[in-house]
C-alpha positions as CSV (number, residue, x, y, z in Angstrom):
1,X,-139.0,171.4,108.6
2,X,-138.7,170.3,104.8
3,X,-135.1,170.1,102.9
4,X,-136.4,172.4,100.9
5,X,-137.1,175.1,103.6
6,X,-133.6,173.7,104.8
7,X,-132.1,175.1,102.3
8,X,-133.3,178.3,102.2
9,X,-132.5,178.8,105.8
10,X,-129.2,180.9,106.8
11,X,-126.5,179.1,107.6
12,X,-123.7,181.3,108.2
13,X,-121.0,179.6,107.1
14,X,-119.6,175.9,107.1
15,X,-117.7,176.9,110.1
16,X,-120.9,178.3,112.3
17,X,-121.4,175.1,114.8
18,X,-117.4,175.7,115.8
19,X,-118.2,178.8,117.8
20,X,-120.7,176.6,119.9
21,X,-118.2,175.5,122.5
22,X,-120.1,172.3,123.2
23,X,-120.4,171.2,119.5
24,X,-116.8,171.8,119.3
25,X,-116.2,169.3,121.8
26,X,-118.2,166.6,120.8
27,X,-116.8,167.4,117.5
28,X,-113.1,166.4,118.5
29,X,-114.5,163.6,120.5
30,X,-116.3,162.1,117.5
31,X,-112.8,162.6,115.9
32,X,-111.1,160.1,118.8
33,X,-113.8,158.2,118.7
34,X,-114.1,157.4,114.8
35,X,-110.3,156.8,115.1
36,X,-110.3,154.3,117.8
37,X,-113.5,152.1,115.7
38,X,-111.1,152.6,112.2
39,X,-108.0,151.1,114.4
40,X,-109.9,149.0,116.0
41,X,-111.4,147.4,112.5
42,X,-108.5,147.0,110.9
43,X,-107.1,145.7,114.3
44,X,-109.5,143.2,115.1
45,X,-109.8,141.9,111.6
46,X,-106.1,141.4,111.4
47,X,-105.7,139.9,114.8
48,X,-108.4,137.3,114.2
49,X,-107.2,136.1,110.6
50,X,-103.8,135.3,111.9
51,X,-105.6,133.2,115.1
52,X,-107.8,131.9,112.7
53,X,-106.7,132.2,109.5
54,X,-110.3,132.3,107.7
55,X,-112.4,134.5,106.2
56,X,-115.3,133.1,108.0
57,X,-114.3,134.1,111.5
58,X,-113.1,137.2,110.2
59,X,-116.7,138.1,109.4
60,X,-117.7,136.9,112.4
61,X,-115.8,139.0,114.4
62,X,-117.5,142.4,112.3
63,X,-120.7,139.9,112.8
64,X,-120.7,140.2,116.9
65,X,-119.6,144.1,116.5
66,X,-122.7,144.5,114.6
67,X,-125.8,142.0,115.7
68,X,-126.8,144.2,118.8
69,X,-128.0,147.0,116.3
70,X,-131.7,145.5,116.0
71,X,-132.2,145.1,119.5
72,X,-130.2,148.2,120.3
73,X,-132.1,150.2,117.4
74,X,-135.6,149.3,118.7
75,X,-135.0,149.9,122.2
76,X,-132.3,152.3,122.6
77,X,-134.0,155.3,122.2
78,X,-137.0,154.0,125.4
79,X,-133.3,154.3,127.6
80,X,-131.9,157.0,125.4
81,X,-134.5,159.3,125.9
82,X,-134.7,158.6,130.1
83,X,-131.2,160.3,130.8
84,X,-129.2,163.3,130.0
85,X,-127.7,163.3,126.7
86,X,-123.9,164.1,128.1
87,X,-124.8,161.5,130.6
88,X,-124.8,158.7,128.2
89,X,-122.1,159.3,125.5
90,X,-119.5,160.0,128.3
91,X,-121.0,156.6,129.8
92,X,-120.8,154.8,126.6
93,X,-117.5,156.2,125.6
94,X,-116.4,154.9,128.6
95,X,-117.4,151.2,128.1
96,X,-115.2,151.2,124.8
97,X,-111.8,152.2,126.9
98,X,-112.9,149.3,129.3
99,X,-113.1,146.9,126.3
100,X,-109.6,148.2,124.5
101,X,-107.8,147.9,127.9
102,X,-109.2,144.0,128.9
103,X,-107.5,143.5,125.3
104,X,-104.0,144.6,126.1
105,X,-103.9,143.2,129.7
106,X,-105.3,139.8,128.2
107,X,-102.4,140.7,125.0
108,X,-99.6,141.4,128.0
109,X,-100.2,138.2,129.7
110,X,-100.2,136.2,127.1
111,X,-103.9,134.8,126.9
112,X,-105.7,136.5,124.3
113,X,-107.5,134.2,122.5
114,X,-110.3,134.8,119.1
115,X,-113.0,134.8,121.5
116,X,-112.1,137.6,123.4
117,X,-112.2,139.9,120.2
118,X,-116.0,138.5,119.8
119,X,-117.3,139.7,122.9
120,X,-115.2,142.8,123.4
121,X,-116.6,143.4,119.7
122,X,-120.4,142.8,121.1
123,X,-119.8,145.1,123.8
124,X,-118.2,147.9,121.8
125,X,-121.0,147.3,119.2
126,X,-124.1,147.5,121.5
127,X,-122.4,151.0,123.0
128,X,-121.6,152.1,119.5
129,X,-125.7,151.5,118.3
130,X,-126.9,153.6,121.9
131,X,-123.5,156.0,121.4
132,X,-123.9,157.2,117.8
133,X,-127.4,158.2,117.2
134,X,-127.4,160.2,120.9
135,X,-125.0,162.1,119.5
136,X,-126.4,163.3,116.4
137,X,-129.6,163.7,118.4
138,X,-127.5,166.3,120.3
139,X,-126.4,168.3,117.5
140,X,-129.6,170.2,116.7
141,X,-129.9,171.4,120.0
142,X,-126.2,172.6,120.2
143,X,-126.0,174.3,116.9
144,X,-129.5,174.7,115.5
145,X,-131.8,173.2,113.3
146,X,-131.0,175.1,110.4
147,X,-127.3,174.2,110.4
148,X,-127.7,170.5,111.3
149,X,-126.1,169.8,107.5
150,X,-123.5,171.6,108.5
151,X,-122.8,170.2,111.6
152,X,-122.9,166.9,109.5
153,X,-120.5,167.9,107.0
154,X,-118.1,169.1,110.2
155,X,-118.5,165.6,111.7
156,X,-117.9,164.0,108.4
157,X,-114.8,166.2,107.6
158,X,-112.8,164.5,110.5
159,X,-114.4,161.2,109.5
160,X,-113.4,161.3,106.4
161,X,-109.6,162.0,107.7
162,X,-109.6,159.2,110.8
163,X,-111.1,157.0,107.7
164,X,-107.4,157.8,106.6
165,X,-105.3,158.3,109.1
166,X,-107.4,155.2,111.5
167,X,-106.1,152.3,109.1
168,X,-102.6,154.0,108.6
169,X,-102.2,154.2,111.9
170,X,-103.6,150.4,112.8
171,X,-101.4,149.0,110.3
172,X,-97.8,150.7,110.5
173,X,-98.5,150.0,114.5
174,X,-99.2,146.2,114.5
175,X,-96.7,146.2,111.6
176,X,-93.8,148.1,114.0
177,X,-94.6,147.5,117.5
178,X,-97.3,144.3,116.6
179,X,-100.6,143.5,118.7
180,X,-99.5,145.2,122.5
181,X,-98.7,148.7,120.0
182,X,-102.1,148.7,118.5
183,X,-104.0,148.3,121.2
184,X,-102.4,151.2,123.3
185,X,-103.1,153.2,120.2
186,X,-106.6,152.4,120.7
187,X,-106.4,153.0,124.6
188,X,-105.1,156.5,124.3
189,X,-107.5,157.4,121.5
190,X,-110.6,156.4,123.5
191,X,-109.4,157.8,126.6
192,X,-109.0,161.2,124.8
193,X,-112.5,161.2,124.0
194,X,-113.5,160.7,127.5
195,X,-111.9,163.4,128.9
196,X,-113.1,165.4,126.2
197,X,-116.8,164.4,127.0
198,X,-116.7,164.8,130.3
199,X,-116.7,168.6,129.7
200,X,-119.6,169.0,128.2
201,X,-122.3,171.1,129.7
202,X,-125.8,171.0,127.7
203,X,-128.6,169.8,129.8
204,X,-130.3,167.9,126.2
205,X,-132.3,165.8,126.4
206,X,-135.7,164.1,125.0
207,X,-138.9,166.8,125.6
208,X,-140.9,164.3,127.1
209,X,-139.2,161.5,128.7
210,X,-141.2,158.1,129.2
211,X,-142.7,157.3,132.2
212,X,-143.1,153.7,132.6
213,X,-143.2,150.6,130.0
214,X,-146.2,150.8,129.0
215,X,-145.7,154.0,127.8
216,X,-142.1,153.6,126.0
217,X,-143.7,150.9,124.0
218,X,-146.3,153.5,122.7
219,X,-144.0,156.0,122.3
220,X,-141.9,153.1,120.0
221,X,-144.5,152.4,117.8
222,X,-145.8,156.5,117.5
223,X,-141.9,156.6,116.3
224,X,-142.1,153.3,113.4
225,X,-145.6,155.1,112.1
226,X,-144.2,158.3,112.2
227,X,-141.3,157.0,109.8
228,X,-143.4,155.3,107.7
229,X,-145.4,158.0,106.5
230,X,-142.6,160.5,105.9
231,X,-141.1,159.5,102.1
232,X,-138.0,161.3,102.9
233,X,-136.8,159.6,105.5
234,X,-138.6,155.9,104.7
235,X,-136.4,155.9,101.5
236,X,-132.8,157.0,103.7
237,X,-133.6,153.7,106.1
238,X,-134.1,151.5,103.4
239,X,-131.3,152.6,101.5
240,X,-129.2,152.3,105.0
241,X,-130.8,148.6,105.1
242,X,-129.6,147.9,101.2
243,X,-126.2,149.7,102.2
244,X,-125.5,147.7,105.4
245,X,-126.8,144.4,104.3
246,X,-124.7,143.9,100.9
247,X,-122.3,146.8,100.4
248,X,-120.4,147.7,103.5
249,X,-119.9,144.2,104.2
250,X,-116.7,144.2,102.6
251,X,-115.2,146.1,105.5
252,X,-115.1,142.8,106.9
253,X,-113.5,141.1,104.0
254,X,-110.5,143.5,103.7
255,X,-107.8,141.8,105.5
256,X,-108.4,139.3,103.6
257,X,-108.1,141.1,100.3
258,X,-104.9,142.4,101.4
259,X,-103.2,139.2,102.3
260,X,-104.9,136.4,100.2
261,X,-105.4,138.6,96.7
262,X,-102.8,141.2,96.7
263,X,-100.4,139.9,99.2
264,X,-100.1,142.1,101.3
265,X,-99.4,142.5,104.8
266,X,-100.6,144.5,107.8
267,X,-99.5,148.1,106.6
268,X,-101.4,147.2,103.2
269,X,-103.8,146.6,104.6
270,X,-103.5,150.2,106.5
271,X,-103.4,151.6,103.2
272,X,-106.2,149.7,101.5
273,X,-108.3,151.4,104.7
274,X,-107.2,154.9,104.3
275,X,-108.0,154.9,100.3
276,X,-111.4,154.6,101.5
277,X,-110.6,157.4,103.9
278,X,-108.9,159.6,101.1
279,X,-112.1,159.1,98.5
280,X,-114.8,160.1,101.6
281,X,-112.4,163.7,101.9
282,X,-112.5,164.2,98.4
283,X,-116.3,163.4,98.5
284,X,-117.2,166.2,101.4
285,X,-115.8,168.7,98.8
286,X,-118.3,167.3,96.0
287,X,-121.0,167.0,98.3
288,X,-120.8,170.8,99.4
289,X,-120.5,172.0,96.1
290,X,-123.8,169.7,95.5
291,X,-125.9,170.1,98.1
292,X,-127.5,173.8,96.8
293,X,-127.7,172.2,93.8
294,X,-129.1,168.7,94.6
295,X,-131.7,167.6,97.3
296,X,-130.3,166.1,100.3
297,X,-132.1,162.6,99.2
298,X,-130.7,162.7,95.3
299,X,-127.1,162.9,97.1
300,X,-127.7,160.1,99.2
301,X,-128.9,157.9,96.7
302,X,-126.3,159.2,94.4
303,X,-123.7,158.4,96.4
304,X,-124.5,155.5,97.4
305,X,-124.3,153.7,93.9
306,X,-120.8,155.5,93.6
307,X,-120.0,153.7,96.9
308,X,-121.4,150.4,95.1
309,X,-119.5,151.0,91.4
310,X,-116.1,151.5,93.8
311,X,-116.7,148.3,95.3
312,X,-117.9,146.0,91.9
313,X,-114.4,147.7,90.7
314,X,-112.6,146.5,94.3
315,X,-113.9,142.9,93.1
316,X,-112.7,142.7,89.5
317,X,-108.9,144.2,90.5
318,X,-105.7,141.8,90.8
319,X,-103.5,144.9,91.4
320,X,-102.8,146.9,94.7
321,X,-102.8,150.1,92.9
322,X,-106.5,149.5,90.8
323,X,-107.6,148.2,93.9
324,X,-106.5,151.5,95.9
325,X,-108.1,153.6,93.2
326,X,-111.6,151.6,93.4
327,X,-111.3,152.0,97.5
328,X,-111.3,155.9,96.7
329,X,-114.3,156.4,94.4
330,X,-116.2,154.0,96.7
331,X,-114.9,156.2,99.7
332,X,-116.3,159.5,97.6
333,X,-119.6,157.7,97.5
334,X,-119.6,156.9,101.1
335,X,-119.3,160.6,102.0
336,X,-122.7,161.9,100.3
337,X,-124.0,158.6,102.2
338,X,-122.7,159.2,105.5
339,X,-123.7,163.0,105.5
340,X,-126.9,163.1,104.0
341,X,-128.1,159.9,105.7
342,X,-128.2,161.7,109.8
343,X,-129.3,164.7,108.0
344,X,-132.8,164.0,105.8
345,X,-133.5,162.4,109.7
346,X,-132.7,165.2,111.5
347,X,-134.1,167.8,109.4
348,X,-137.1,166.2,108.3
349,X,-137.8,164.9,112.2
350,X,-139.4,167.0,114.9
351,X,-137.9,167.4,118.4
352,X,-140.1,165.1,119.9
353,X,-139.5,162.0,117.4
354,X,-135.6,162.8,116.4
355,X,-134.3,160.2,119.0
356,X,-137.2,157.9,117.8
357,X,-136.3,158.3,114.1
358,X,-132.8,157.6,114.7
359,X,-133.3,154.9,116.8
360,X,-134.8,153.6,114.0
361,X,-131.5,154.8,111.8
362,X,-129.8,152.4,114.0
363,X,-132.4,149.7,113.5
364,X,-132.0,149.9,109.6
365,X,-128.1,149.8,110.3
366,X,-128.7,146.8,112.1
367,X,-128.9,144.6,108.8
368,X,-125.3,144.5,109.0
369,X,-125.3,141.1,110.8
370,X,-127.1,139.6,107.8
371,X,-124.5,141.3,105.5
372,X,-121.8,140.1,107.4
373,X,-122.4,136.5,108.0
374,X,-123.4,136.3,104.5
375,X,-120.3,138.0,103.3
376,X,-118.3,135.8,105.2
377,X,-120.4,132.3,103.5
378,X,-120.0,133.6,100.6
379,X,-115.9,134.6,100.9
380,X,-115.9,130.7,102.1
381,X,-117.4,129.7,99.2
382,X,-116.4,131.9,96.4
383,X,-113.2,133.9,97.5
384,X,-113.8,137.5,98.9
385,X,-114.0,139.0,95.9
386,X,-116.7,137.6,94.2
387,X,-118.5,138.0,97.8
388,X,-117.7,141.8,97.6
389,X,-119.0,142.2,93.7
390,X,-121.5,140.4,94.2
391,X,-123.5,141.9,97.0
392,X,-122.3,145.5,95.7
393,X,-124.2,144.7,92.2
394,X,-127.3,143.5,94.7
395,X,-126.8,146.5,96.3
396,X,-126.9,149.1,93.6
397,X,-129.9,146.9,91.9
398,X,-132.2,148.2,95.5
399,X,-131.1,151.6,95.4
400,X,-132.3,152.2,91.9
401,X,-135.2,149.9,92.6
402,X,-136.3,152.6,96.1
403,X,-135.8,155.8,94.0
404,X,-137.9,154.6,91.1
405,X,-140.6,152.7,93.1
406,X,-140.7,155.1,96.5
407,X,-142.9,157.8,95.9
408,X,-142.3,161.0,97.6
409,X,-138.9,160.5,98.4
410,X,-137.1,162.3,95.5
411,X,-138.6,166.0,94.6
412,X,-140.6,165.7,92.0
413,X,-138.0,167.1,89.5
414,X,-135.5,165.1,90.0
415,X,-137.8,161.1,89.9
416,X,-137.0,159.4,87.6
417,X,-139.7,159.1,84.8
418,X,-141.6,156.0,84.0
């Protein structure tokens, strides 16, 4: 289906997907679950700068959450694609409580040391890149292709307010009851979403499971030439590769804004983290205003620069306020990303290749590492925020660069002319 027929499809209403009784599960368990991956960020970031107390192994940390996402991204769907849906995210969901409650008995008896974090952070991160695309693959099939966007903008909506209330709740915990606190918070949250899972009751699942190796390999590479010959969703991945590779890097580098540059301390650093969370709400109003207005692709590269300009303005500010303000209109940026970027995929994919296209979603993602590790040289060398206006400025430069240069993946009326 195009975005264009998309569009003209009936929706009925924002709200439809919530009468779908599965979808409204998954919904509040992507709600838990984006809360307990906000906490744990801030969490873990905090945590390893006062073990460490560098920026380097800061990034480090977000660099072992991240560096499955290649290997995970080209392979994930070949496993993905063998079981039932429910199967895996309850499975998967699972493996983060595990990791969250090694953390606190380590905490409670006194040997948690920095690596810990890294490898609990690989493990959560290699769930997260199998976890995350299965269950947007799932949300056609529970509500529809024709209100997938929706179902995006419902997902985003409590994204957008754990984006908020995540860092809040990370930082006025480790600030009032310190690291033990924290990571209960994180336990309960991720044991919520299990037992929401666990009630789940579609049977979805890939059309055509893979019979063999041989064959998964084949179906891999039908899956990379069927993205590279759909504009639409070539331009989103390589967008998502400029995105994760120089802009949202700076997750990373927050707690070390907040405590080297503005002096602040772990409930700053809460609210640095919900700003960004405050901007993305603000943004889902802007982007479902827009979205009968604009194509799903000109909001995605639209926002994206705002992300960037938010962040270029994070690097230039000496002030806790200013710097609050540019963590908002990046945030508002982020939110025509985050929803627009699952849904070109999904709408412009057919059943058969949706879990292929996103497993390539989650290979594009997977240039975080890079990002990361260069973020983190660079916050060595320079100071963080130079790092962070630096790669932002690179960052903008590609997406203008793809939506001038990538034909086919704006409409027509709205490329901009040579």
């Amino acid at each position: 289906m195009t975005t264009a027929a998309a569009a003209q499809a009936p929706r009925g209403g924002l709200f439809a997907p919530l009468r779908q009784r599965d979808f409204t599960r998954l919904w509040l368990a992507g709600g838990l679950w984006w809360q307990a991956m906000w906490i744990e960020q801030v969490a873990l970031g905090w945590i390893a700068l006062e073990l460490t107390d560098s920026a380097w192994w800061v990034a480090v940390v977000a660099f072992c959450r991240a560096v499955p996402l290649p290997i995970v991204g080209l392979f994930g769907p070949i496993l993905g694609e063998r079981f039932l849906r429910r199967h895996l995210v309850l499975f998967l969901q699972s493996v983060n409580l595990a990791g969250a409650s090694a953390l606190l008995l380590l905490h409670l008896v006194g040997g948690l040391q920095y690596w810990h974090l890294t490898v609990v952070a690989f493990v959560n991160g290699t769930a997260w890149a199998l976890d995350w695309p299965t269950r947007r693959a799932l949300v056609p099939d529970l509500v529809g292709r024709d209100r997938v966007v929706d179902g995006m903008v419902l997902e985003n909506v409590l994204q957008g307010l754990t984006r908020c209330t995540g860092p809040l709740l990370a930082g006025a915990s480790m600030d009032l009851l310190g690291t033990g606190g924290v990571l209960v918070l994180l336990i309960l949250m991720s044991a919520g979403g299990v037992i929401l899972l666990s009630g789940l009751r579609t049977d979805s699942r890939s059309p055509a499971p893979p019979r063999g190796v041989g064959a998964a390999v084949v179906r891999l590479r039908e899956g990379l030439a069927f993205v590279r010959h759909q504009p639409a969703i070539l331009g989103t991945l390589v967008i998502t590769v400029i995105m994760n590779a120089w802009a949202f890097p700076f997750q990373a580098l927050l707690p070390v804004i907040a405590r080297d540059v503005l002096g602040q301390g772990p409930m700053g650093l809460g609210l640095l983290g919900a700003a960004n969370g405050v901007g993305a709400m603000m943004g889902l109003l802007l982007v479902n205003w827009s979205r009968d207005r604009r194509s799903n692709e000109a909001i995605f590269a639209g926002g994206s620069l705002v992300a960037c300009a938010g962040l270029i303005c994070l690097s230039l500010s000496t002030s806790f306020e200013f710097s609050l303000a540019a963590l908002v209109l990046s945030g508002v940026g982020q939110a025509g990303f985050s929803i627009m970027q699952s849904s070109i995929i999904l709408v412009e994919s057919s059943d058969e290749m949706r879990s292929r296209a996103m497993g390539a979603l989650v290979l594009a993602i997977g240039s975080g590492p890079i990002g990361r590790v260069q973020g983190g040289a660079m916050a060595a060398l320079w100071g963080a925020p130079l790092a962070i206006g630096t790669m932002a400025l690179a960052a903008a430069a590609g997406i203008v660069l793809v939506t001038w240069k990538l034909r086919g993946f704006l409409p027509p009326a709205q490329r901009p002319q040579r």
